[in-house]
C-alpha positions in Angstrom: -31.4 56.6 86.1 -32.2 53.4 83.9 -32.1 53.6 80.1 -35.9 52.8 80.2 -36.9 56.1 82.0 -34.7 58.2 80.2 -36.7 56.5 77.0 -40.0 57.4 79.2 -39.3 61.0 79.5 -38.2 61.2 75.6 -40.6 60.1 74.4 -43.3 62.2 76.7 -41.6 65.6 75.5 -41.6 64.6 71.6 -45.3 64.0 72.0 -45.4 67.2 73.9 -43.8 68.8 71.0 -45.5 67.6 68.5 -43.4 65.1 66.9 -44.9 62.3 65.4 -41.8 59.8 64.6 -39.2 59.4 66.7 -36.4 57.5 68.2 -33.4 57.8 70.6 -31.2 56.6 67.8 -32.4 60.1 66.0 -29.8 62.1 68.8 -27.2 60.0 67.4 -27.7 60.7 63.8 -28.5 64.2 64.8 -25.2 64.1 66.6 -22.9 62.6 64.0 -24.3 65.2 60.8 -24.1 67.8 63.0 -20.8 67.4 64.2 -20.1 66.7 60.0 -21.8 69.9 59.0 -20.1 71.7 61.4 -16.9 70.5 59.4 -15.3 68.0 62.2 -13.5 65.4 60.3 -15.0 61.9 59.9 -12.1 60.3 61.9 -12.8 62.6 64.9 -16.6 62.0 64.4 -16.3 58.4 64.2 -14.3 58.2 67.4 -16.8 60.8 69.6 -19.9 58.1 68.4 -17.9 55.4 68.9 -18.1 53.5 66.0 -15.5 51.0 65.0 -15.5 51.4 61.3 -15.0 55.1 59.5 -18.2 53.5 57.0 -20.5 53.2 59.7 -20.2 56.9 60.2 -20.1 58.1 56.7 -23.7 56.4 56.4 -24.3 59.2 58.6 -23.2 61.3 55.9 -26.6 63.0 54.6 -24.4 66.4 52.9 -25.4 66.9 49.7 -23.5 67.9 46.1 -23.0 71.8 47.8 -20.9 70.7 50.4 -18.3 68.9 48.1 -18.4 71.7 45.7 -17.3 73.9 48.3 -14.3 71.3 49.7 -13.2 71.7 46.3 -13.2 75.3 45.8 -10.9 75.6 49.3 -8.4 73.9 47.5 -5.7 76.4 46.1 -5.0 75.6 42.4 
């Protein structure tokens, strides 16, 4: 199957779902945060989307102040 009909059929079932906005680069961001939130390191993360540079993943990066509280507080002091 060609890139262009998986894009086809995408985009039919987001309109059949509703969703207004959207694009195959979405399953990638959706992907990478995921795997993020799920706490995968950013090394592993980076090398499962293929990116070349750890920064181009941690743009990906959309955890907020909670999550680095609670890196913080598994630290033993």
């Amino acid at each position: 199957m060609c890139p262009d009909a998986v894009l086809k059929i995408v985009r039919r079932r987001a309109k059949q779902a509703g969703v207004d906005s959207f694009s195959p680069h979405d399953f990638r961001r959706t992907f990478c945060s995921d795997l993020l939130d799920a706490g995968i390191d950013i090394v592993t993360v980076q090398k499962l989307a293929g990116h070349a540079s750890v920064e181009t993943t941690a743009r990906y990066n959309r955890r907020g102040e909670e999550v680095k509280r609670q890196a913080v507080q598994k630290l033993d002091f």
